[in-house]
C-alpha positions in Angstrom: 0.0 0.0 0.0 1.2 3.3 -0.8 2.0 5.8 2.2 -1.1 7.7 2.2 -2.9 4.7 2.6 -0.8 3.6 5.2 -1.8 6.7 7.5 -5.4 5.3 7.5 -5.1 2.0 8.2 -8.8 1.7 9.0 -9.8 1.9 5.6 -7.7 -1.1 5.2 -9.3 -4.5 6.5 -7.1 -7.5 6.4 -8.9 -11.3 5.9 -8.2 -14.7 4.7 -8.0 -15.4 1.0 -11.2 -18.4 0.2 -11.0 -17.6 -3.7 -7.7 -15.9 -5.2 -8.5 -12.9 -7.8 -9.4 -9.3 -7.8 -12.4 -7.1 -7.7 -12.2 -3.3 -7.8 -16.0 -1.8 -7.9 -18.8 -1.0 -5.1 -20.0 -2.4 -2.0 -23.5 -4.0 -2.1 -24.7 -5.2 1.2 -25.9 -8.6 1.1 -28.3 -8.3 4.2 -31.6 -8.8 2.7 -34.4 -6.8 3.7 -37.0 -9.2 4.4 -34.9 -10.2 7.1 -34.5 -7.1 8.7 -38.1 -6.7 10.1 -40.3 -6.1 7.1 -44.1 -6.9 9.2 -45.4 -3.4 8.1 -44.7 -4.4 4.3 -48.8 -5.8 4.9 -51.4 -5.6 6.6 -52.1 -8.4 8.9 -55.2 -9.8 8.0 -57.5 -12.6 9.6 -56.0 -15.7 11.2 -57.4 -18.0 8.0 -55.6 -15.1 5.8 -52.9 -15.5 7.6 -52.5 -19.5 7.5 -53.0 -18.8 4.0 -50.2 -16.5 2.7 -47.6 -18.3 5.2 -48.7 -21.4 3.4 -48.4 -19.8 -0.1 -45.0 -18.1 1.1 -43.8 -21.9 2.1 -44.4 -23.4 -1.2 -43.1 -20.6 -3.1 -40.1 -20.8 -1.4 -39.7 -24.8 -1.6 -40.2 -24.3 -5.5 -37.5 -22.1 -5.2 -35.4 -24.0 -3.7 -36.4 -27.3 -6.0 -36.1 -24.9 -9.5 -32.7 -24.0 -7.9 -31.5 -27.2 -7.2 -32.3 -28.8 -10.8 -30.8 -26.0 -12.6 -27.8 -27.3 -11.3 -25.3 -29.2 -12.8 -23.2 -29.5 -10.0 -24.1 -32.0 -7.7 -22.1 -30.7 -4.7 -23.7 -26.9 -5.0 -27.0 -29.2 -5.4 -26.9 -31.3 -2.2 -25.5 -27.6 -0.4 -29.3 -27.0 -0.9 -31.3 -30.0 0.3 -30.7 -29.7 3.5 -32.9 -26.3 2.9 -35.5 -27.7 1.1 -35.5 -30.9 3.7 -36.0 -28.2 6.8 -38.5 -26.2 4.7 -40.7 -29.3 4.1 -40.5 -30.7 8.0 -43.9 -29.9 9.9 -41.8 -29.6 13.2 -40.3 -26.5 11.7 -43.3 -24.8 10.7 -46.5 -25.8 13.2 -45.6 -23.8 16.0 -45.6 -20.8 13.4 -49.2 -21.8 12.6 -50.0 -22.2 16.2 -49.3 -18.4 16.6 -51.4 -17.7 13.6 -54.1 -19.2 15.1 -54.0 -17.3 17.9 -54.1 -13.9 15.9 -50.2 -13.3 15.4 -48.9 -11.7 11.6 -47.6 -14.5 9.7 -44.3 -12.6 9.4 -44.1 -11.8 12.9 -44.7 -16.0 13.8 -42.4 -17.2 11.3 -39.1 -15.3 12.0 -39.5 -15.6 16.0 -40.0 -19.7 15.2 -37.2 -18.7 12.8 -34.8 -17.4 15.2 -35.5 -19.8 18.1 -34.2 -22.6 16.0 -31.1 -20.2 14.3 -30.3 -19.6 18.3 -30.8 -23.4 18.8 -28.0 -24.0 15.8 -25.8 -21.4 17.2 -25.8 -22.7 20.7 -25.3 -26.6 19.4 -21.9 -27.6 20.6 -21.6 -29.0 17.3 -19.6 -27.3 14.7 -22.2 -29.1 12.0 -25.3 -27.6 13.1 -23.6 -23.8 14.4 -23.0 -23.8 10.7 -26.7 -24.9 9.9 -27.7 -22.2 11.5 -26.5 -19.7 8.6 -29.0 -21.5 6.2 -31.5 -21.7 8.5 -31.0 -17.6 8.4 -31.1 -17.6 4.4 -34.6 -19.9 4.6 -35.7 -17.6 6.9 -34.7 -14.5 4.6 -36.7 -16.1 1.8 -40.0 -16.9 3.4 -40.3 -13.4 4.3 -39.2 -11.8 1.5 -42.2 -14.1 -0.6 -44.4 -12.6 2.5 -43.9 -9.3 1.3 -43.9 -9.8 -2.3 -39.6 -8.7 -2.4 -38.8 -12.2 -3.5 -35.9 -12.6 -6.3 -34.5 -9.3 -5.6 -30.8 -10.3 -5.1 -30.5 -12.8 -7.8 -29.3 -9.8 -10.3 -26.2 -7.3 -9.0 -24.2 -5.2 -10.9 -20.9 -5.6 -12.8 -18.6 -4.4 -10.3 -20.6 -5.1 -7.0 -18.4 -6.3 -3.7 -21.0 -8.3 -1.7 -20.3 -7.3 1.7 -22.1 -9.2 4.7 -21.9 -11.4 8.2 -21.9 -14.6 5.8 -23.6 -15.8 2.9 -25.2 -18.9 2.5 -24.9 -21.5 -0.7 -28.5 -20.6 -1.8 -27.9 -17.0 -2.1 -24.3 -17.5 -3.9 -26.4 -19.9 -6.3 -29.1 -17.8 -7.1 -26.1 -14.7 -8.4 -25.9 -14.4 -12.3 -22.0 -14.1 -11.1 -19.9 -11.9 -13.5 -16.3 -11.5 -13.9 -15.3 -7.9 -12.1 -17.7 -9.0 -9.0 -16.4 -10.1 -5.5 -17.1 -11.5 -2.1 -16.1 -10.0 1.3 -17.7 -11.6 4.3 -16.8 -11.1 8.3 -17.2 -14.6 9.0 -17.2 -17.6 6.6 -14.4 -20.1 6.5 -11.9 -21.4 3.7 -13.4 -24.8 3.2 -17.1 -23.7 3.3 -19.7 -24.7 0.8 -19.2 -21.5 -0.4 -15.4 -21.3 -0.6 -15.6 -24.0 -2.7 -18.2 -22.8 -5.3 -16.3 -19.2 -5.0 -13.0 -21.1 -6.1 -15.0 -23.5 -9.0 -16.3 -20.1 -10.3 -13.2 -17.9 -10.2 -14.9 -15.4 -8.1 -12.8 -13.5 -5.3 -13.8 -14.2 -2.0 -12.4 -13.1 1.7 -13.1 -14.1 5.0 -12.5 -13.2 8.3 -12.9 -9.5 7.9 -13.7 -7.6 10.8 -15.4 -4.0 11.0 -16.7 -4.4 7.9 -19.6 -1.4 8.3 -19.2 0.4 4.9 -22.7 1.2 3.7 -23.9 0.6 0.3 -22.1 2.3 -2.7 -18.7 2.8 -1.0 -15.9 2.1 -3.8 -13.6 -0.6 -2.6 -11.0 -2.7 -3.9 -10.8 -6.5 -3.1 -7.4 -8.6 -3.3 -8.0 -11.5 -2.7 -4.3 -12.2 -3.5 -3.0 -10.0 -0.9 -6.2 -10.6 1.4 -7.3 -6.9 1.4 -10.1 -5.2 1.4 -9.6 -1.4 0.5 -12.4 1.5 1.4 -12.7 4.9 -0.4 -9.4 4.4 -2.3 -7.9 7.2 -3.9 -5.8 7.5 -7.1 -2.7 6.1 -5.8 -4.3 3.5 -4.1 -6.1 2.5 -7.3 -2.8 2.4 -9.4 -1.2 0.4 -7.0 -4.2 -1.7 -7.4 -4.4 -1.6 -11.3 -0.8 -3.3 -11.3 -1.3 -6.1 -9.2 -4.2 -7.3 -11.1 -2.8 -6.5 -14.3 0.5 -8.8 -12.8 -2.3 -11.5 -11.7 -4.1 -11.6 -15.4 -0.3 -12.0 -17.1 0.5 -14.8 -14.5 -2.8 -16.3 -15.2 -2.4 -16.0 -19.0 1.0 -17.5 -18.7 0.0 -20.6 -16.6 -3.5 -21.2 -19.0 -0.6 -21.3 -22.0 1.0 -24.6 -20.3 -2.6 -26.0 -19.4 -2.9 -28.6 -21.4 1.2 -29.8 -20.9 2.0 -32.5 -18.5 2.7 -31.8 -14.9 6.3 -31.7 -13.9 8.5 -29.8 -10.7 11.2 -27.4 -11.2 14.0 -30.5 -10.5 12.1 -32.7 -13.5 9.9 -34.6 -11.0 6.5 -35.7 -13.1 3.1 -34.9 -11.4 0.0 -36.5 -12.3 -3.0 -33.7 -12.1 -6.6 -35.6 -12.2 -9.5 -33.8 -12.0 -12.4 -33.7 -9.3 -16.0 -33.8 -11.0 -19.5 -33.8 -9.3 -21.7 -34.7 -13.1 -20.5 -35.7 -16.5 -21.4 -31.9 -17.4 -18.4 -30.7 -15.9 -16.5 -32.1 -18.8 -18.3 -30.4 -21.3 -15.9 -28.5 -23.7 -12.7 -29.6 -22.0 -9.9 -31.0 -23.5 -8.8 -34.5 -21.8 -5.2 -33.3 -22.3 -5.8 -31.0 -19.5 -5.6 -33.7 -16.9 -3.9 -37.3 -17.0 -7.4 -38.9 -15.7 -10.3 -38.2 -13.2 -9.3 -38.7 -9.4 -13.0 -38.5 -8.0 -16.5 -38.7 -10.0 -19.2 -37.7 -7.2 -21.9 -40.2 -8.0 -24.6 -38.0 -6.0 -25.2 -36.0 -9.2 -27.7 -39.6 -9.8 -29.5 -39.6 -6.7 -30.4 -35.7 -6.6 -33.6 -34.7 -5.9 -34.7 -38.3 -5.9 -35.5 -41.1 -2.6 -37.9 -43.8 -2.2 -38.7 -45.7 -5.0 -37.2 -43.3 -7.6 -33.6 -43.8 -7.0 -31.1 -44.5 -10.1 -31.4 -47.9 -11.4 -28.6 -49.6 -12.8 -29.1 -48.9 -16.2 -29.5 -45.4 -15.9 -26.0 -45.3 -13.6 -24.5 -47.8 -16.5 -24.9 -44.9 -18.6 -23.8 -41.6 -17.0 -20.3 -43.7 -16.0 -19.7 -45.2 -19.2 -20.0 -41.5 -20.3 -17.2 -40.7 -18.2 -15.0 -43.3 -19.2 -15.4 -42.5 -22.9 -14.5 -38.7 -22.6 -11.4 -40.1 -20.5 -10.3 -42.0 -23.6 -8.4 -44.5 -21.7 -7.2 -42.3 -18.8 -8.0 -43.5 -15.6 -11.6 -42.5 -14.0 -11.6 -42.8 -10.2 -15.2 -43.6 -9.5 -16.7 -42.8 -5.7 -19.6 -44.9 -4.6 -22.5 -43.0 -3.2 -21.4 -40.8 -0.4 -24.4 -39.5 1.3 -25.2 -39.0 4.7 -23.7 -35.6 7.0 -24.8 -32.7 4.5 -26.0 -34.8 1.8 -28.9 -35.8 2.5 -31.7 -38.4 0.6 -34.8 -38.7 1.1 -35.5 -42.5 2.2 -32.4 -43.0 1.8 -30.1 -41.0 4.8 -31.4 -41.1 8.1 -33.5 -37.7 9.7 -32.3 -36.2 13.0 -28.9 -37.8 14.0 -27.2 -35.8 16.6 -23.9 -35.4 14.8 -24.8 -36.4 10.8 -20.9 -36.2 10.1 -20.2 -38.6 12.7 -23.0 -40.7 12.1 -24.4 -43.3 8.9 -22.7 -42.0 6.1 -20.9 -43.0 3.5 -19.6 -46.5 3.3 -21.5 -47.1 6.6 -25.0 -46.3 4.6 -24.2 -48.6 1.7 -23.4 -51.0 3.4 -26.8 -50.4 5.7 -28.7 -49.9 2.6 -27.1 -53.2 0.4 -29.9 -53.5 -2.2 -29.3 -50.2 -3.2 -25.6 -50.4 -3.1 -25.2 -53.6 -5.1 -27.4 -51.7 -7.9 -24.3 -49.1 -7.6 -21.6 -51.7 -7.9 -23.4 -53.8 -10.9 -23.2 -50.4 -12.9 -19.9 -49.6 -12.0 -18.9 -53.3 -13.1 -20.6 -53.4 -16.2 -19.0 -50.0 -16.9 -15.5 -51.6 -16.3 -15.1 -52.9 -19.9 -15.6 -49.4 -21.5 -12.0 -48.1 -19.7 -9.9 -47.9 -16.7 -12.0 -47.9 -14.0 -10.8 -47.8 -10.3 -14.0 -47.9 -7.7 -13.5 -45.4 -4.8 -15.2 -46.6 -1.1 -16.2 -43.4 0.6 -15.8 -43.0 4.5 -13.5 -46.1 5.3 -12.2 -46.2 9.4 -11.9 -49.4 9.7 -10.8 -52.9 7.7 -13.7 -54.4 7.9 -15.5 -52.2 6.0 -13.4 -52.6 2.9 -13.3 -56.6 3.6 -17.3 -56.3 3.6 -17.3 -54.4 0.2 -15.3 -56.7 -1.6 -17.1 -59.5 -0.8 -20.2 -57.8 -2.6 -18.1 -56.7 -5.1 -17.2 -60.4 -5.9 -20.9 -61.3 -5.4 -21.7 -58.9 -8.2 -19.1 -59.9 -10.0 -19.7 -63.5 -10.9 -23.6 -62.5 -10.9 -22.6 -60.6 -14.3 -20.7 -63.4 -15.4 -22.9 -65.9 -15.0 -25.6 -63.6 -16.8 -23.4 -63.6 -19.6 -21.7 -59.9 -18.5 -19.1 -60.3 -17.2 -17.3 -56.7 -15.9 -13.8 -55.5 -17.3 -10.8 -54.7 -15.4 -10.9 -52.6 -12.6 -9.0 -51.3 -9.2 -10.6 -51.2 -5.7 -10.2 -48.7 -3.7 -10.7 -46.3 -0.6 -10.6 -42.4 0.7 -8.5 -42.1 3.4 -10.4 -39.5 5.1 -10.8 -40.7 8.6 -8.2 -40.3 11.1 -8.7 -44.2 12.0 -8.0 -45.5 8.3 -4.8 -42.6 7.9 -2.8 -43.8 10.7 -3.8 -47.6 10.1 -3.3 -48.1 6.5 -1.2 -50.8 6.5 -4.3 -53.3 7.6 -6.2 -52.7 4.5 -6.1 -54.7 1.6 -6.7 -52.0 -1.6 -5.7 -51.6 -4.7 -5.1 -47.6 -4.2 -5.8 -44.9 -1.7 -7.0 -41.2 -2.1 -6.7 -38.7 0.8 -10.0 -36.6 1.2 -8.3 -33.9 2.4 -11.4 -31.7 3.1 -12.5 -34.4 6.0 -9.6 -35.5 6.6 -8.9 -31.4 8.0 -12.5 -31.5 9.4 -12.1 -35.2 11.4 -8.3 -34.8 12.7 -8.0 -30.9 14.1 -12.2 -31.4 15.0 -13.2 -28.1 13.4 -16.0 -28.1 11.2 -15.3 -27.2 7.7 -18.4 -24.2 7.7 -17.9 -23.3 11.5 -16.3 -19.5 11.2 -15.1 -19.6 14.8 -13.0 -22.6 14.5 -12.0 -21.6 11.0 -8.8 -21.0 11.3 -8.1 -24.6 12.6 -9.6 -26.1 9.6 -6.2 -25.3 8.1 -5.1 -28.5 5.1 -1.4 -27.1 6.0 -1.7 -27.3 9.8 1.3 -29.1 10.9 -1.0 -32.5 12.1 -2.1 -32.4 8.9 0.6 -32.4 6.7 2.5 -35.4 9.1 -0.3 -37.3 8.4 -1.0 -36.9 4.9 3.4 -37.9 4.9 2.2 -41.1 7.3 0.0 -42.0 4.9 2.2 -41.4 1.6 5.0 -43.1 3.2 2.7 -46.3 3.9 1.4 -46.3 0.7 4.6 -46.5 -1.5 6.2 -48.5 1.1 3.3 -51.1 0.1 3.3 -50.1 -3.5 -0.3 -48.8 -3.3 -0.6 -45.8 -5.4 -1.9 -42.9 -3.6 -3.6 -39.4 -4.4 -5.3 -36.7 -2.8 -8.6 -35.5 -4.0 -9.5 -32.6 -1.7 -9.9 -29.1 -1.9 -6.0 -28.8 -1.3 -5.2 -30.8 -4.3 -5.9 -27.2 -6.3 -4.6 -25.0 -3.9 -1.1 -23.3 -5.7 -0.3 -22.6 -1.9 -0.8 -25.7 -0.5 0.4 -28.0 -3.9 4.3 -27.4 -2.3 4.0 -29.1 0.8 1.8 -32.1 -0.2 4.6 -33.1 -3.1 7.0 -32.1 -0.2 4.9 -34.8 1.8 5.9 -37.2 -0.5 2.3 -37.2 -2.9 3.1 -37.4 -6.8 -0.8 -37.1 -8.0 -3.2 -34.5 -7.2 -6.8 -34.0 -8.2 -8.5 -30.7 -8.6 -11.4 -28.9 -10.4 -10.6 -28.2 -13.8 -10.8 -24.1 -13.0 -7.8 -24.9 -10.6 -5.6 -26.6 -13.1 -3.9 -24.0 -14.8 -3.0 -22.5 -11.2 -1.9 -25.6 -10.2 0.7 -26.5 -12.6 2.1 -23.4 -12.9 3.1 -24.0 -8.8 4.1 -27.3 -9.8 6.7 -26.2 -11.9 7.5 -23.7 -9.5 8.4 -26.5 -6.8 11.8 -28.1 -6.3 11.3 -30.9 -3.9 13.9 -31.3 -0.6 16.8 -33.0 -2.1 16.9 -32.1 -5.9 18.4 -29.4 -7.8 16.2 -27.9 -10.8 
């Protein structure tokens, strides 16, 4: 910063980068105004009116939510929402708002105090799962009343150079943006591996964190670098040239590392990198070139089961399909398909369970398939018959213990010589697990697999017990915390040690800061979103491991 700027160091705030880039425009407050007391926006009228227009306020908002959530691609930013939708369509939520109707209360005034009781029941949990809940339980809230007084779909358009300003913003509202380039994020709480982190990162917008004072009213030019981890108030023209030149140094960086894209990975002392890619629906692939990555390190097979429970789940055909799909834009690279991992913030109707205490802790993962078997061999008979189209490796979600694997592979088997006896039998393939669970990490050697991928986002989340969306432990949800990276080096030691190929498909994976210490840690292949590629290579071939000269 230049000296001037320097003498005002309030206008400066300083927060932690969740998206890299740069946004230089105005600040739009993201606070919505149906949440900010908006009972006079009607009159009240009778309790059946009432009843009435909360009801029709309900169901606007669940088809809001539903329209949201199949106009999405993405299956992660999809199941981000369901656990909306699921809360919106729960009686126990909503009754005692009706009770209060009944007994001659606005239907505004009922719904946000039923509202905030159960935001300050979130926010007082002692779990860092459900403090977190309590920021969508604030966006459903938000969206009921703004259909109550007739404001709804206000905040899906912003302008060109807006800086959303706010306490936190929930994956619904981030969804709903028609994002732009030019446009930013700045929030005072929010965390780096949060829902909305991620999307922030898969859509190249610049996002902060951790900013505190942030009280700039509407309209107040700013700068955001997201590189530096600044955001700048009421600049003035030095300020502003300063500015100009970092982005300008960030675009030529970024222009430099999109024209090695599409080469193959490799350090600054000639050590080769394998670069996968993470995807949540065959759509992600649309228009990329497979010489961007040498394979896919994760398919997220929730993308099938959206919107869907009960009897309408995926059948094996339709799964047959969508991964042979994969295979053949892979054209022979290796696709690293993960069984259905629902369960925590994923959840199915019919198929999760409703009201666990601690849903990350709980029946998820390979601990629901193998609960649910009919619908998990359905999984595994596509995956095998998909087998002969390319080189398939099956990824087990969840793993702690050896059991579980040894439980899988036996259905596998089953499933296996089912097909061959029906005349199909499955091509060549790998078996394999996430090690995401402190348990499996530091116990490796018991399991009998054919590869291992660290989930780094869990594997932060389970081992320094700080929940990947909870702001106030946020800064212990760190991928490069020292426990972290000794265990992600336990685990790559192990692995080569037993000749059992190991990745790491987390949000790290992507990260140009992190990508030194995990090859450092002794890991050779790293899986990313395709937007992070470019990024990533270019700090690949900025790395000289310990030991070699470039």
């Amino acid at each position: 910063m230049t000296a001037a700027s320097a003498a005002r160091p309030s206008r400066i705030l300083q927060g932690r980068t969740a998206a890299p880039g740069f946004a230089a425009g105005r600040i739009v407050r993201l606070e919505r105004g149906a949440a900010d007391g908006i009972a006079a926006a009607r009159t009240v009228g009778t309790p059946d009116e009432e009843t009435a227009a909360l009801k029709a306020a309900l169901a606007a908002s669940a088809a809001d939510l539903a329209g949201l959530i199949g106009s999405l691609d993405d299956e992660e930013a999809a199941a981000m929402l369901e656990f909306q939708l699921a809360m919106l369509e729960d009686d126990a939520l909503t009754e005692p708002a009706f009770a209060a109707l009944a007994e001659g209360m606005g239907a505004e005034a009922a719904f946000a105090a039923q509202l905030d009781a159960e935001i300050a029941g979130y926010r007082a949990s002692d779990d860092d799962y459900f403090r977190a809940r309590g920021s969508d339980l604030e966006d459903l809230k938000a969206r009921v009343l703004a259909h109550l007084a007739g404001e709804a779909g206000t905040a899906a358009m912003i302008a060109d150079d807006a800086i959303l300003v706010g306490r936190d913003l929930a994956p619904s509202r981030f969804l709903e943006i028609d994002w732009r380039p030019g446009q930013g994020i700045a929030l005072a709480e929010g965390s780096l591996t949060s829902h909305v982190a991620i999307l922030a990162r898969a859509r190249g917008i610049p996002m902060l964190v951790g900013l505190a004072g942030i009280d700039a009213p509407d309209g107040t030019e700013a700068l955001l670098d997201a590189e530096a981890g600044t955001l700048l108030l009421a600049p003035d023209a030095a300020d502003r040239a300063l500015f100009d030149a970092r982005r300008a140094a960030g675009l030529d960086r970024d222009r430099d590392a999109a024209t090695f894209a599409l080469e193959p990975a490799a350090t600054a002392c000639g050590t080769p990198i394998q670069v996968l890619l993470n995807i949540g629906a065959p759509s992600d692939l649309a228009g990329l070139d497979p010489a961007l990555c040498d394979g896919i390190g994760l398919v997220r097979t929730e993308f099938l089961f959206h919107g869907r429970g009960g009897d309408d789940l995926p059948g094996e055909d339709e799964q047959f399909e969508a991964y042979r799909a994969i295979l053949a834009w892979a054209d022979g690279r290796p696709v690293t398909i993960r069984t259905l991992d629902a369960g925590g913030d994923k959840p199915i109707p019919g198929y999760t369970l409703d009201g666990e205490a601690n849903p990350f802790l709980g029946l998820r993962g390979v601990r629901l398939s193998l609960a649910r078997e009919a619908v998990f061999r359905v999984q595994l008979r596509a995956l095998l018959r998909a087998a002969a189209h390319g080189a398939l490796k099956i990824m087990i979600p969840m793993v702690a213990v050896p059991a579980e694997m040894a439980a899988v592979r036996t259905l596998v088997e089953e499933e296996a010589a089912s097909l061959a006896t029906a005349g199909t039998p499955p091509g060549r393939f790998e078996l394999g697990m996430m090690v995401e669970v402190p348990a499996a990490a530091l116990t490796l050697d018991l399991f009998a697999v054919d590869f291992v991928s660290i989930g780094s986002n869990d594997l932060v989340q389970y081992l320094m017990a700080a929940g990947r969306d909870s702001t106030a432990v946020a800064a212990l949800a760190d991928p490069l915390a020292p426990a972290v990276l000794r265990v992600i080096e336990t685990v790559a030691r192990e692995a080569a040690a037993r000749g059992v190929p190991v990745s790491l498909c987390g949000d790290a994976g992507g990260d140009p800061a992190a990508i030194p210490h995990l090859l450092a840690a002794g890991l050779r292949v790293l899986s990313m979103g395709a937007a992070a590629v470019p990024r990533a290579k270019a700090a690949i071939r900025a790395t000289t491991l310990p030991g070699r000269r470039p």
